[in-house]
gemmi code that builds the backbone of each chain (N, CA, C; Angstrom):
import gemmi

chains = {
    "A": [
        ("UNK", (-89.022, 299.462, 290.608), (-89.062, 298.143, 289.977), (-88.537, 298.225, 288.544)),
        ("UNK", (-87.789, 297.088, 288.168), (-87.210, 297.503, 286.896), (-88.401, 296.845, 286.064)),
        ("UNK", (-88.592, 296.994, 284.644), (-89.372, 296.016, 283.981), (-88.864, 295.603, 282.612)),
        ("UNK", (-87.294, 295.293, 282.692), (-86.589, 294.450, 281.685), (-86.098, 293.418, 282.435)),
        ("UNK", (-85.964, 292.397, 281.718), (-85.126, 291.378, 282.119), (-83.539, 291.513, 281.816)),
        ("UNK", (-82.596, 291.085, 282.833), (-81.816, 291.506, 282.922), (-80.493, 290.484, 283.159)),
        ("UNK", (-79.332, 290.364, 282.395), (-78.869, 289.377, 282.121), (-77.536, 289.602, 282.303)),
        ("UNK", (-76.281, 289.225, 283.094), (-74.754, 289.127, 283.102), (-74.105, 288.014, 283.398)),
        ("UNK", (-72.940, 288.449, 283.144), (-71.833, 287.083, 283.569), (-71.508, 287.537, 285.311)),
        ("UNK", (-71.662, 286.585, 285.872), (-71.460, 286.844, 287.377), (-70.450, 287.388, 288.095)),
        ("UNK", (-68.956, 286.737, 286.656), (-67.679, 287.669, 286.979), (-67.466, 288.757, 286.694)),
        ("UNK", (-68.017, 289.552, 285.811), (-68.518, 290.485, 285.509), (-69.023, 291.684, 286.189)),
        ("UNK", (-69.852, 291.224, 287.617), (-70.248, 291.680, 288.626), (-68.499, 292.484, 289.678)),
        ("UNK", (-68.563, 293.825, 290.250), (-67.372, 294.167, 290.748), (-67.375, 293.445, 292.284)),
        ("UNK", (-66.501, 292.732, 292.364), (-65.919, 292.359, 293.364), (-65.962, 293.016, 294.993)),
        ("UNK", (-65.844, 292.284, 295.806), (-65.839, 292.662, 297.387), (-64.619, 291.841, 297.867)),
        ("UNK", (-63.820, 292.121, 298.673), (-63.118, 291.783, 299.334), (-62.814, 291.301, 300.571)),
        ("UNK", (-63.101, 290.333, 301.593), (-63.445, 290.252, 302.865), (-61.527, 289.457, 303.182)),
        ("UNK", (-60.886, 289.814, 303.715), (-59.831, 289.110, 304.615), (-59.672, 290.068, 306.048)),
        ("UNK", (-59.921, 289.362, 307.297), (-59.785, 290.027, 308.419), (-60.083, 288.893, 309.710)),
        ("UNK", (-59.995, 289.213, 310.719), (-59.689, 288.491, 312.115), (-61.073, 287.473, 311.982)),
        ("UNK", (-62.281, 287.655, 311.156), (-63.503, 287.047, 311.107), (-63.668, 286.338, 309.894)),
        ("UNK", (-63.177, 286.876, 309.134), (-63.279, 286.015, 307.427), (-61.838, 286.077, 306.827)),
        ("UNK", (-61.906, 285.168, 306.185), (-60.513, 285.114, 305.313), (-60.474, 284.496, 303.989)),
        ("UNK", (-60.312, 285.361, 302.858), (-60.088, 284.751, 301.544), (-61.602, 284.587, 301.259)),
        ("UNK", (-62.239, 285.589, 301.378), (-64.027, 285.920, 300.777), (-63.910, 286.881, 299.664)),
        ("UNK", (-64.735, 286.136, 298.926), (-64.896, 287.448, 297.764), (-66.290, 287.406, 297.558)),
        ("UNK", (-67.260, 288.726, 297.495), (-68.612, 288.670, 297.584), (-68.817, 289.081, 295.987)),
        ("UNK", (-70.065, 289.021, 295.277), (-70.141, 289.592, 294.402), (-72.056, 289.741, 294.637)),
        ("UNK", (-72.780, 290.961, 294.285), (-74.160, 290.962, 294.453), (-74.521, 290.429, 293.300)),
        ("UNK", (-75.405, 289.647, 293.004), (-75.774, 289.289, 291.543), (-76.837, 290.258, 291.065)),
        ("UNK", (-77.437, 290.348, 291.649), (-78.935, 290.577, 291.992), (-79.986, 291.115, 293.065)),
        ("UNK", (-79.982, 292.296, 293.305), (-80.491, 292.948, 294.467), (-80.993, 294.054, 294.019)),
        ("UNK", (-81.122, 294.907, 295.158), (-82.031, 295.985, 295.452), (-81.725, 297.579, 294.078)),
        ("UNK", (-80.609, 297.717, 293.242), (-79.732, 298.598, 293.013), (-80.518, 297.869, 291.603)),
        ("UNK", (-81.006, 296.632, 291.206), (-80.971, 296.237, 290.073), (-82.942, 295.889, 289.915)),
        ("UNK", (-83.363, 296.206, 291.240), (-85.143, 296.648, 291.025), (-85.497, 295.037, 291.334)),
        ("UNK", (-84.462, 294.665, 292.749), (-85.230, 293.283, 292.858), (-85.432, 293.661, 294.227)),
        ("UNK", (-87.072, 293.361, 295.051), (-87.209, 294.183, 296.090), (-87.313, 293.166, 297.208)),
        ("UNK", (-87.588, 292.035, 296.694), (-87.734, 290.779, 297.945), (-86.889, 289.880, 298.509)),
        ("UNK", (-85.767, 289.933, 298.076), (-84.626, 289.220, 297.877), (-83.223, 289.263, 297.181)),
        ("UNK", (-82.192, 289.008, 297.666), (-80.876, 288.966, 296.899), (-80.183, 288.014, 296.862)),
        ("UNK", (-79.386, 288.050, 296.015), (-78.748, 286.856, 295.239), (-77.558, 287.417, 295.041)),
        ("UNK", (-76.682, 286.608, 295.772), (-75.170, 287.298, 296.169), (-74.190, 285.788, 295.686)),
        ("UNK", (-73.086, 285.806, 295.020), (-71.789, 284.839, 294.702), (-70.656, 285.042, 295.515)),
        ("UNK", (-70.348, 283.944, 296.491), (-69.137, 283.805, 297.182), (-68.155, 282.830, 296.955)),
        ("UNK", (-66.997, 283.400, 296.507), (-65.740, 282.793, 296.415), (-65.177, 282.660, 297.578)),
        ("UNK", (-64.748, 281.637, 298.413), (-63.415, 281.349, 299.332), (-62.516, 280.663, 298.702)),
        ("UNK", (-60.907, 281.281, 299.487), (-60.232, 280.806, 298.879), (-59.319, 279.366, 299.534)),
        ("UNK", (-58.639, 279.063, 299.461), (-58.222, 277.511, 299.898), (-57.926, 277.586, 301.283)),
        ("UNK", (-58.533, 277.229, 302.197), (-58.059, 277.223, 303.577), (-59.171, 278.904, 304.219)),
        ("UNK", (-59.720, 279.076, 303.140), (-60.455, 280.805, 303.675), (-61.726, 280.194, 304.312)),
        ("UNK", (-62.687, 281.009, 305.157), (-63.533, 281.151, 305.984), (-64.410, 282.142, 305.861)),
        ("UNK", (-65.851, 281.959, 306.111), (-66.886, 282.714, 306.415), (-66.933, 282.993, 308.248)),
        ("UNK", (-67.503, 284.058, 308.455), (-67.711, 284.397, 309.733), (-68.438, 283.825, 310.578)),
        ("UNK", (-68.115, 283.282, 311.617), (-69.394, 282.147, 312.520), (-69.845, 283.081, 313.409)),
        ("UNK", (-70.978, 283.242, 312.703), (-72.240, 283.969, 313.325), (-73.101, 283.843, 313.269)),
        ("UNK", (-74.750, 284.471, 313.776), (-75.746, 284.394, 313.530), (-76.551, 285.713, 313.273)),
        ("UNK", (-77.636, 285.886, 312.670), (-78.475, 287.119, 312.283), (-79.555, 286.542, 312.269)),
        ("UNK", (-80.434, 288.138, 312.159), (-82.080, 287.774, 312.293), (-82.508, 287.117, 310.744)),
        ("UNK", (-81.574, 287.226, 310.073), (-82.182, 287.172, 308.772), (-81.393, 285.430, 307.746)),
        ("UNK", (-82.435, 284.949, 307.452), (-82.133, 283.211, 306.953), (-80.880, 283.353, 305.744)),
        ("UNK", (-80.781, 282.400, 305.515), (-79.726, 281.877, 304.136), (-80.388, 280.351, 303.318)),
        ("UNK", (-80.193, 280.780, 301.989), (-80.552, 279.789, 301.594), (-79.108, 279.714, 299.967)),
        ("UNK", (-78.600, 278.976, 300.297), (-77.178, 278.103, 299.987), (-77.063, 277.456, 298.789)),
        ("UNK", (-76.659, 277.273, 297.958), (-76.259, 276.416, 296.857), (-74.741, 276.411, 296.712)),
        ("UNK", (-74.160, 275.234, 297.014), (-72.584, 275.259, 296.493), (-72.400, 274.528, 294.803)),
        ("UNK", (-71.628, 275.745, 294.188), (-71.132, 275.759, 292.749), (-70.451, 274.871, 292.306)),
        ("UNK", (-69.300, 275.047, 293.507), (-68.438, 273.962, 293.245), (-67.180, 274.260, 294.846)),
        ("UNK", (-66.598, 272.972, 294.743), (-65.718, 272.928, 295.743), (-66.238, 272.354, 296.598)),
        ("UNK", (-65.488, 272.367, 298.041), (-65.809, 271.615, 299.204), (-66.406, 272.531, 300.472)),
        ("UNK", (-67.232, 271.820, 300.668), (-67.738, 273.035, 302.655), (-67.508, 272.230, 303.779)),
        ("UNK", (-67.203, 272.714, 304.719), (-67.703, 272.417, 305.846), (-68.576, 273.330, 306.441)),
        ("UNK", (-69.680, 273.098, 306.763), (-71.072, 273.942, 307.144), (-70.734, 273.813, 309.516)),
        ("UNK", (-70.169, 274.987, 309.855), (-70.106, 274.862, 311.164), (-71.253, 275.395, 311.707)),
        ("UNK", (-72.121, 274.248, 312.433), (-73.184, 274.469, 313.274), (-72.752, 273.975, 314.562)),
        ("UNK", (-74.180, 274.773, 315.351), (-74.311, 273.870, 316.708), (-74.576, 272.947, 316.677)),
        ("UNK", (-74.721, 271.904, 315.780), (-75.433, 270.571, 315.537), (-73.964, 269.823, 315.445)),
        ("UNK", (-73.128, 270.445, 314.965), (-72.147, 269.540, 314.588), (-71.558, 269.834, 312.997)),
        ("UNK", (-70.026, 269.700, 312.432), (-69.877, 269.958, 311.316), (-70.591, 269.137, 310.387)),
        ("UNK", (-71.341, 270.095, 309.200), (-71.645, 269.392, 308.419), (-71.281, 269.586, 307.348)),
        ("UNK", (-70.251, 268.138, 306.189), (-70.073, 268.674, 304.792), (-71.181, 269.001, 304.094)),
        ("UNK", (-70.582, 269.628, 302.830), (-71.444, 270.036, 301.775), (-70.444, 270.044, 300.571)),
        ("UNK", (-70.865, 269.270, 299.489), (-70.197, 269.366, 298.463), (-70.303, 269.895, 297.491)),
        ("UNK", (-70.368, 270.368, 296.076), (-70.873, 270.487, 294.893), (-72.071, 269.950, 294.785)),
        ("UNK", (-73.125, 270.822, 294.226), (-74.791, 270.253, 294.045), (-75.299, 270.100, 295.218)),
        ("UNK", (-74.917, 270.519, 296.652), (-75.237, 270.748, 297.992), (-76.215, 272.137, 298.350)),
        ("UNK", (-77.735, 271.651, 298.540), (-77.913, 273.278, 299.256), (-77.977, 272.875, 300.567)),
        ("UNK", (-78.136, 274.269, 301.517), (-78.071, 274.375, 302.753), (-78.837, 275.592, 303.325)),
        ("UNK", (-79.449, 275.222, 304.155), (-80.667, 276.338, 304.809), (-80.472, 276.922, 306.058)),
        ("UNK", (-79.371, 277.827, 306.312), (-79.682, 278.325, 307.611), (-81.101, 279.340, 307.701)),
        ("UNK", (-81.212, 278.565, 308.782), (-82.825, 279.696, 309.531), (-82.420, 280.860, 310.247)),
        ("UNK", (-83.149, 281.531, 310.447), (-82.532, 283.172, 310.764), (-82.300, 283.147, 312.653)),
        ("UNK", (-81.681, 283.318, 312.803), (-81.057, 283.367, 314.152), (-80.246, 282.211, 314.396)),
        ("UNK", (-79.617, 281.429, 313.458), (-79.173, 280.131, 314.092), (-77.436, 280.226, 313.295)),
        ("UNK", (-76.482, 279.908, 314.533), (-75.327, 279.914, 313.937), (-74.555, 279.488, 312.862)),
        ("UNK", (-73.617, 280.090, 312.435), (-72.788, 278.981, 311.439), (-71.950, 279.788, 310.425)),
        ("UNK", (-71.158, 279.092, 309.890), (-69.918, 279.442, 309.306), (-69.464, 278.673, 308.244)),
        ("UNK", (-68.866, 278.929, 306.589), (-68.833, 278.111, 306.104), (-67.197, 277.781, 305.810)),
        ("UNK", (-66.537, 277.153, 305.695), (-65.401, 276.870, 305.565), (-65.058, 276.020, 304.563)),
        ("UNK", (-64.031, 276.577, 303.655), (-63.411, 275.806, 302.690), (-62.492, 274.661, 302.727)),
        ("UNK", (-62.768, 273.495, 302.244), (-62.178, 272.565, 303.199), (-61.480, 271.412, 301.496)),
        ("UNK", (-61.273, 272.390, 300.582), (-61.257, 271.515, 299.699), (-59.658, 271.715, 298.936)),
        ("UNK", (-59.557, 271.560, 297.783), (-58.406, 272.068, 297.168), (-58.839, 273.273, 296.113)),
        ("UNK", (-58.171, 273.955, 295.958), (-59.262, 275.197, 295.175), (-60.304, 275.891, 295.946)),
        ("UNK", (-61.056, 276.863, 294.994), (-61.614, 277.708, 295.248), (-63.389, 276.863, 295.698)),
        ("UNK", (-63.768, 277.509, 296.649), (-65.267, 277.052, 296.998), (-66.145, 278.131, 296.758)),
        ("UNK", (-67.077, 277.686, 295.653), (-68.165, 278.800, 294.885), (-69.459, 278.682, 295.566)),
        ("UNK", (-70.430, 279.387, 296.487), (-71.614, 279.248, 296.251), (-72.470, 280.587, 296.166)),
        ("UNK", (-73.700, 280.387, 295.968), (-74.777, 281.336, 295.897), (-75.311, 280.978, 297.505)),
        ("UNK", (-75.788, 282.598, 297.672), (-76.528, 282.579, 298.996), (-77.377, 283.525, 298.682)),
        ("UNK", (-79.006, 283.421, 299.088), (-79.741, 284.207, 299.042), (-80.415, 284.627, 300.369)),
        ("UNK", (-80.529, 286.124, 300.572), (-81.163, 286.313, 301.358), (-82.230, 287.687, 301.554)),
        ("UNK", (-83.304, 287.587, 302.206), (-83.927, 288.384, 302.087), (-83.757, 289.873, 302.088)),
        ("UNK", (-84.209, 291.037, 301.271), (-84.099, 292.056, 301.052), (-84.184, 293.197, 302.827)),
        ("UNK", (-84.719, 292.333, 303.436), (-84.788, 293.049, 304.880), (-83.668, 292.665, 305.925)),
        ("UNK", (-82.727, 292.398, 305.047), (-81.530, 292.128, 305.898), (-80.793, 293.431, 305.902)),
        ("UNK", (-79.931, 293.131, 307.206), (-78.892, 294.631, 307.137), (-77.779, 294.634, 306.559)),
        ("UNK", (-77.754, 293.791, 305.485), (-76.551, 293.749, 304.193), (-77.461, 293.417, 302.615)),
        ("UNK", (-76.264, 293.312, 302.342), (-76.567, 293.528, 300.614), (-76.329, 291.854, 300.250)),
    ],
    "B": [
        ("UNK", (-91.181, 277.403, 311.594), (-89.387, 277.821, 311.494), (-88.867, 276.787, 311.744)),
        ("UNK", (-88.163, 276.579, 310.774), (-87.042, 275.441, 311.662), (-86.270, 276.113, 312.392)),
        ("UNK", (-84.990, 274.961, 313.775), (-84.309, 275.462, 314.455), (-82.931, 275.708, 313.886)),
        ("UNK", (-83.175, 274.244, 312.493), (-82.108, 273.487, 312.479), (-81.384, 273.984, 310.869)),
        ("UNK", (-79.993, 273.887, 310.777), (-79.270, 273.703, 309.606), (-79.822, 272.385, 309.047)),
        ("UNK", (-80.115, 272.867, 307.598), (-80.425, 271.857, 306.774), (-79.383, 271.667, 305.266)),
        ("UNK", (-78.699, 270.209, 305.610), (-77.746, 270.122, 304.355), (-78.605, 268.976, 303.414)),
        ("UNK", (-78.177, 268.960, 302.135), (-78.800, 267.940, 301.190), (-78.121, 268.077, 299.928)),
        ("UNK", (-78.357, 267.352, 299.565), (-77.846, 267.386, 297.723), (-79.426, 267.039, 296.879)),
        ("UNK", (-78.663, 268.422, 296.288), (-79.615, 268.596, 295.519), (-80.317, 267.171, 294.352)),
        ("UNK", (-79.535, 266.878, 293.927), (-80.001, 265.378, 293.056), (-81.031, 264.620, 293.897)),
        ("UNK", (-80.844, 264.010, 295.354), (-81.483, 263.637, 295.908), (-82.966, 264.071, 296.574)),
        ("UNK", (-83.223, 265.030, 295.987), (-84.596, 266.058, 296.015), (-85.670, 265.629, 295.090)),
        ("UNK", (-86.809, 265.019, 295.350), (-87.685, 264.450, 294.993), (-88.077, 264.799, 293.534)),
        ("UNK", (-87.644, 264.647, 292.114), (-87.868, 265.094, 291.300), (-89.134, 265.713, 290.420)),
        ("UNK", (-89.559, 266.385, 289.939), (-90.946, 266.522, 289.173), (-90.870, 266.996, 287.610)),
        ("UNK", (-91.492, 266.256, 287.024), (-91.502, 266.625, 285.250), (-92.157, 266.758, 284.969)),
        ("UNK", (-91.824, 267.810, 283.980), (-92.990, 268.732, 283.173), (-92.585, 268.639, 281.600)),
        ("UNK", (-93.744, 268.009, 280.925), (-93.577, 267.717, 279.236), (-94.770, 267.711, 278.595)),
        ("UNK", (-95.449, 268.706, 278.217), (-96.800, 269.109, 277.423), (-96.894, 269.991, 276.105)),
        ("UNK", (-97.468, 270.865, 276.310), (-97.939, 271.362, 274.751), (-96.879, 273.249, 274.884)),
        ("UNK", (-96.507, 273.402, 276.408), (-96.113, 274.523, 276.702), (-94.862, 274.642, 277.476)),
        ("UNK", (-94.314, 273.166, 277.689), (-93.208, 272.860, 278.442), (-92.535, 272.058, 277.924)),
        ("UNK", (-90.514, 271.688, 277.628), (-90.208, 270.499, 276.996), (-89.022, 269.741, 278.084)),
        ("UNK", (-89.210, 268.355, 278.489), (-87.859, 268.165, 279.032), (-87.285, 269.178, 280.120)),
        ("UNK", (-88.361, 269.524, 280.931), (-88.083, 270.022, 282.352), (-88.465, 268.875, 283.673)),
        ("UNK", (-87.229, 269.168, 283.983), (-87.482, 268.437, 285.417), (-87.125, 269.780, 286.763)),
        ("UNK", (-87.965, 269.813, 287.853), (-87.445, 270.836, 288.679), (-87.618, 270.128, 290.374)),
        ("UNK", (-87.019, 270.240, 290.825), (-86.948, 269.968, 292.594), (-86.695, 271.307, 293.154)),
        ("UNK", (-87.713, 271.038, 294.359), (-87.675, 272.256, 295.507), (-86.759, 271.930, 296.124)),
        ("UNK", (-85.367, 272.782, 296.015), (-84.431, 272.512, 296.977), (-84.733, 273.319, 298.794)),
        ("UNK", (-84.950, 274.424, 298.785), (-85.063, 274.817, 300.031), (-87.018, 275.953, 299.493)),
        ("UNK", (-87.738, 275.561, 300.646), (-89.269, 276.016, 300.345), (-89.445, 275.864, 301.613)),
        ("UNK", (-90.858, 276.004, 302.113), (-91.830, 276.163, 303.049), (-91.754, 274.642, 304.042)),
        ("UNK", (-91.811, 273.568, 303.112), (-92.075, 272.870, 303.925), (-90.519, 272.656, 304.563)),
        ("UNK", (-89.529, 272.835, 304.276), (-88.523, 272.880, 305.338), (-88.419, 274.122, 306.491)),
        ("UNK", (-89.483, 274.873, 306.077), (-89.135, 275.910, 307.496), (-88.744, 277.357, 306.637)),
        ("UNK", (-88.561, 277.682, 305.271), (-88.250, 278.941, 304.652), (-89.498, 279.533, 304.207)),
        ("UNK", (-89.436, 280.760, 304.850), (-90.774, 281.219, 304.662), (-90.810, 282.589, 304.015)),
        ("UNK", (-89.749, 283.177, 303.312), (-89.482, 283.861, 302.461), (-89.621, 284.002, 301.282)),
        ("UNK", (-88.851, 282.805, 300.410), (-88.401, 282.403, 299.301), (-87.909, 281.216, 298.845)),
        ("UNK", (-88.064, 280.564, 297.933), (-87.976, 278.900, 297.477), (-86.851, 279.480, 295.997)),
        ("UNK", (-86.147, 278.156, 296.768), (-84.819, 277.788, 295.896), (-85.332, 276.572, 295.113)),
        ("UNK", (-85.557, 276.366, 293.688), (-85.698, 275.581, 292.911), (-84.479, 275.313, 292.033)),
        ("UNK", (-84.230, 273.970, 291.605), (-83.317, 273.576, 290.556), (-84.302, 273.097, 289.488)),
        ("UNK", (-83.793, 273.510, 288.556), (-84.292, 272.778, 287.046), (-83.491, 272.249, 286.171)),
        ("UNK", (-83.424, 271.332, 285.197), (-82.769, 270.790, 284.507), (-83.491, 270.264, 283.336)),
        ("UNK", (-83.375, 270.930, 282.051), (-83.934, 271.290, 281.256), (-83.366, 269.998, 280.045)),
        ("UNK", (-84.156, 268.809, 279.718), (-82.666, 268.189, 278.370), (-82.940, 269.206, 276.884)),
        ("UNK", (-82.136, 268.461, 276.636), (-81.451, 268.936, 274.786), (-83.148, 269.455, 274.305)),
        ("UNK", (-83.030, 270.845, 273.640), (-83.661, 271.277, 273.399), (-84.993, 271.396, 273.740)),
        ("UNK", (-85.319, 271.424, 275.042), (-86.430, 271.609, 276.191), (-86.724, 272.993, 276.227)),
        ("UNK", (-87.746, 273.008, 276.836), (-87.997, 274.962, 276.886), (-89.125, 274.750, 278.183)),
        ("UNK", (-88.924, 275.797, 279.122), (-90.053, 276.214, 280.300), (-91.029, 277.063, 279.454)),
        ("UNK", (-91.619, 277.415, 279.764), (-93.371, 278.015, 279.161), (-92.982, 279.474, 279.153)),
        ("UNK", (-93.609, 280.025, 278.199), (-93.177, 281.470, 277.742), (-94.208, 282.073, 278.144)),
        ("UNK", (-94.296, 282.921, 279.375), (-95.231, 283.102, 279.826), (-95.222, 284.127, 281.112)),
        ("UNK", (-95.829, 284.798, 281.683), (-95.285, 286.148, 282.794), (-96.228, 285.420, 283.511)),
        ("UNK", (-96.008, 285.886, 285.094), (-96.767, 285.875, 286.297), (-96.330, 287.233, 286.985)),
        ("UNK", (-97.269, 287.366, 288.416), (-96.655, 288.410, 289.325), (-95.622, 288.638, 290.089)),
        ("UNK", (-94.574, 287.229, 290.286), (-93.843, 287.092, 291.228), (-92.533, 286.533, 289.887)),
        ("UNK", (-91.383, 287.104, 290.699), (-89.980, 287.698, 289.875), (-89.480, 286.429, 289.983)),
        ("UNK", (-88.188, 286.333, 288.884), (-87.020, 285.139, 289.451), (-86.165, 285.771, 289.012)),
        ("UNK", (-85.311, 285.090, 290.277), (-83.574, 285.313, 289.932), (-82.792, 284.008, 289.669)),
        ("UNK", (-82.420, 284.180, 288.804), (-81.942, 283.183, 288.054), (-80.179, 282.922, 288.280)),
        ("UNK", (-79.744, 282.114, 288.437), (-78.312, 281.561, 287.933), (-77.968, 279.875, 287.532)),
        ("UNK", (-77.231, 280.223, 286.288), (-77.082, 279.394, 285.316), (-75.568, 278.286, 285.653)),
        ("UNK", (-75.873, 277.360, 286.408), (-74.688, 275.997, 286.488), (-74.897, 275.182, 285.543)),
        ("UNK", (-75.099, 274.936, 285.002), (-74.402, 274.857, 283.725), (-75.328, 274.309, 282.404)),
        ("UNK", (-74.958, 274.543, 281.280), (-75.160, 274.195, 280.099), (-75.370, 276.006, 279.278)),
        ("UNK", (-76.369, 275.646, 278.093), (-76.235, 277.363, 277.699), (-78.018, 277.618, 277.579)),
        ("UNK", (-77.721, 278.640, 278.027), (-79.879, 278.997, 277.927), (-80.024, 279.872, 276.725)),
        ("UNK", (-80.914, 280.040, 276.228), (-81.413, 281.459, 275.445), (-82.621, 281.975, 276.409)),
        ("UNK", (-82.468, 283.069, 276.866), (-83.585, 283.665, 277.452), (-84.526, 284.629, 276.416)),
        ("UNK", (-86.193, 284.185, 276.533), (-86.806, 284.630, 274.976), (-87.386, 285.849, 275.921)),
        ("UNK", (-87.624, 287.101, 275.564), (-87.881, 288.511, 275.968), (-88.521, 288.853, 275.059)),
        ("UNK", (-89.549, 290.006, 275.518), (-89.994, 290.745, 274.980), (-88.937, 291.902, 274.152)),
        ("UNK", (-87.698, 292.129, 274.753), (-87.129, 292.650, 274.506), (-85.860, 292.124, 273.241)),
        ("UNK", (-86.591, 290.724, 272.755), (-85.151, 289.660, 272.167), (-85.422, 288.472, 273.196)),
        ("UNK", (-84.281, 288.403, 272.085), (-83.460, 286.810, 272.513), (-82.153, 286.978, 273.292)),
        ("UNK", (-81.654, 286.986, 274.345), (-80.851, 287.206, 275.391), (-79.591, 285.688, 275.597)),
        ("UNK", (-78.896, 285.926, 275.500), (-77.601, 284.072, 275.342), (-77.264, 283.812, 276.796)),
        ("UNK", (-77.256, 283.394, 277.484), (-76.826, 283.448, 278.953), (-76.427, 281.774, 279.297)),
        ("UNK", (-74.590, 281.440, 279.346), (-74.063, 280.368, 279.468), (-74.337, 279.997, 281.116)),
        ("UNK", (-73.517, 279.408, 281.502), (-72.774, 278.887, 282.767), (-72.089, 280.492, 283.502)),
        ("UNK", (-72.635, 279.809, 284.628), (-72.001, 281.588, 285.168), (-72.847, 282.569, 285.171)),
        ("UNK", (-73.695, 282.678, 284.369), (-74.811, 284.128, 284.256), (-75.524, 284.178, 285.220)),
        ("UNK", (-75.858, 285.071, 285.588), (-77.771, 285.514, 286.418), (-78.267, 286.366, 285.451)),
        ("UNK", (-80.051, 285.907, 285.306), (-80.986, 286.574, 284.835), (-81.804, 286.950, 285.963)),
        ("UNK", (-82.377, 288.374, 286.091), (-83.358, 288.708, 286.479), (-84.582, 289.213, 285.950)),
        ("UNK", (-85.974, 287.950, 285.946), (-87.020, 288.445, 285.459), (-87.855, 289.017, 286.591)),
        ("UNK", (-87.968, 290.471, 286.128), (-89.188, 291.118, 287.268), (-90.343, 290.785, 286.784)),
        ("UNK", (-91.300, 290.891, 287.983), (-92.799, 290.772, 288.036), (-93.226, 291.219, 286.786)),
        ("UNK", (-94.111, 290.216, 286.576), (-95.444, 290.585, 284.843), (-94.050, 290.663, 283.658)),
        ("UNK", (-92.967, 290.603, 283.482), (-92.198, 290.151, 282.344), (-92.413, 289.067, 281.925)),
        ("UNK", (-92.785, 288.720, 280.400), (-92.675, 287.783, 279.889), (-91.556, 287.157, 279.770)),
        ("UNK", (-91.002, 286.094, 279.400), (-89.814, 285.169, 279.541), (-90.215, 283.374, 279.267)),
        ("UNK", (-89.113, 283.032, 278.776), (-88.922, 282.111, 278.344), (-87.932, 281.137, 278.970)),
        ("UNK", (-86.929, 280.320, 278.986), (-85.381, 279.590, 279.072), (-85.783, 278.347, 278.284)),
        ("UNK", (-84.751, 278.538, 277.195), (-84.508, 277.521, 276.499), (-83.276, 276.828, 275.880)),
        ("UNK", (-83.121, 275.963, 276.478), (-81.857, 275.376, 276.047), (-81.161, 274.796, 275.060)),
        ("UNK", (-80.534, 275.753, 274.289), (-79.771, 275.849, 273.152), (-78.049, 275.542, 272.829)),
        ("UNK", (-78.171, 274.402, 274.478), (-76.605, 273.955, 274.201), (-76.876, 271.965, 273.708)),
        ("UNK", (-75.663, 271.787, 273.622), (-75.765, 270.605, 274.041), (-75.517, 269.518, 275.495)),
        ("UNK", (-76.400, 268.508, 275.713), (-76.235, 268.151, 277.515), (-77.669, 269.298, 277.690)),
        ("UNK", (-77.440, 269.216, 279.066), (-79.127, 269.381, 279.521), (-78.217, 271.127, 280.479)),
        ("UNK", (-79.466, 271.544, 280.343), (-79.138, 273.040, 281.202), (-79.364, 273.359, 282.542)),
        ("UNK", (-78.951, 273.456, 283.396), (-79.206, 273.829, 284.636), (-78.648, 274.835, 285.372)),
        ("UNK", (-80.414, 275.357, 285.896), (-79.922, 276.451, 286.604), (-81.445, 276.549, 287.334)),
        ("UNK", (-80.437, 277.301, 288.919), (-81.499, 277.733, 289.883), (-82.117, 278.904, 289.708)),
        ("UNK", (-83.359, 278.776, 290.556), (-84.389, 279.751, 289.985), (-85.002, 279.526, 291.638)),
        ("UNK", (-85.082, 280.970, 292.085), (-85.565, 281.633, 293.074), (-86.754, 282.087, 293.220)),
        ("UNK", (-88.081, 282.392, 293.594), (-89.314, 282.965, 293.626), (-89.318, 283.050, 294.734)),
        ("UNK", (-90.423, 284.729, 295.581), (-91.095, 284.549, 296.503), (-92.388, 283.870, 296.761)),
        ("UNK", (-92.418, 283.593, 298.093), (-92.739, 282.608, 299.002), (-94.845, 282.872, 298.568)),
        ("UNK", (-94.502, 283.976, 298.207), (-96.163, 284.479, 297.826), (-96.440, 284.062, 296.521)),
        ("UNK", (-95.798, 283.320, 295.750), (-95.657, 283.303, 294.375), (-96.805, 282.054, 294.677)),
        ("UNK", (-97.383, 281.355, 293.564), (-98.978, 280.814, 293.503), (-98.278, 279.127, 293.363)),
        ("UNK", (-96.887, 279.013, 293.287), (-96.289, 277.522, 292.816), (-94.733, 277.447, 293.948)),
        ("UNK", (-94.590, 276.692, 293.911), (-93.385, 276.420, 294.795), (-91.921, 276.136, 294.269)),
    ],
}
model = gemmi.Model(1)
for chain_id, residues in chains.items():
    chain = gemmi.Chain(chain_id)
    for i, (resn, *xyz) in enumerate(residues, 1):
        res = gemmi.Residue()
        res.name, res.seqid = resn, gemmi.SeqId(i, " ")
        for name, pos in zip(("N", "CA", "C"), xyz):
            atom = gemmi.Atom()
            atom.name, atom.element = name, gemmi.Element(name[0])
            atom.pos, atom.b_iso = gemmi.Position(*pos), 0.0
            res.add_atom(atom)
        chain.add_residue(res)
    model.add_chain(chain)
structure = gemmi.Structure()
structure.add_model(model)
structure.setup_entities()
């Protein structure tokens, strides 16, 4: 456990790279996780880029969403749902979906998810 | 649990204000919590006006912080910490801490806690 408080610029944070047959034009950044003495949760920044994609899938483990800025389309089994700027969004853990950039520019959000997931 | 994807905007989230002897010009909404089905961790927004401050004060349960926009001063045991638009703070458990907003326009930024934490 760390016991300072702990403070950066998010761009600042080193970069991840996702373009492939499942995602396209992702950039991950961890804000906040396990490496930095946070044990219950992480706090991760995703960039897509214009026309880029998140992976439509599902896991055991939830999401909880805030878009920064830009445009979403949120792909569920329910049906597409937008999401704009000042939009959160809650996937529950086992339930599909994919987020897609549907705007002009770059689409920013935060996603948090629990520390017992099998990613960062 | 919910089954379901949940979209919303955040503005439209039932507001609550806090203005006393230990709080200034905070308003905060539970964007994603318990009663939608997250049983992890609660996504809160706050929005702090012109020279407002949250309560300087530690508990047992951590936040992760990121800053959309305006400029914070985060007050530490360790200092006074500047953290604009763009930043994450992480306060661990039993750290004292502060956010106070030292721009002009009102400050906002989400703030994360676990689900065990004593407030929502």
């Amino acid at each position: 456990m760390s016991e300072r408080i702990l403070v950066g610029k998010a761009l600042d944070v080193e970069p991840q790279f996702f373009d492939n047959k499942n995602v396209k034009s992702v950039t991950k950044r961890v804000l906040i996780g396990k490496k930095k003495g946070a044990t219950n949760f992480v706090m991760r920044l995703f960039t897509v880029g214009e026309g880029g994609y998140s992976p439509h899938h599902s896991h055991p483990w939830e999401h909880e969403v805030f878009i920064i800025s830009g445009e979403a389309a949120v792909v569920t089994d329910q049906g597409v749902i937008n999401a704009g700027k000042g939009s959160y969004v809650f996937v529950p853990s086992g339930v599909k979906h994919q987020f897609r950039n549907t705007g002009n520019g770059d689409l920013e959000f935060l996603c948090v998810i629990p520390s017992s997931a099998d990613e960062e």
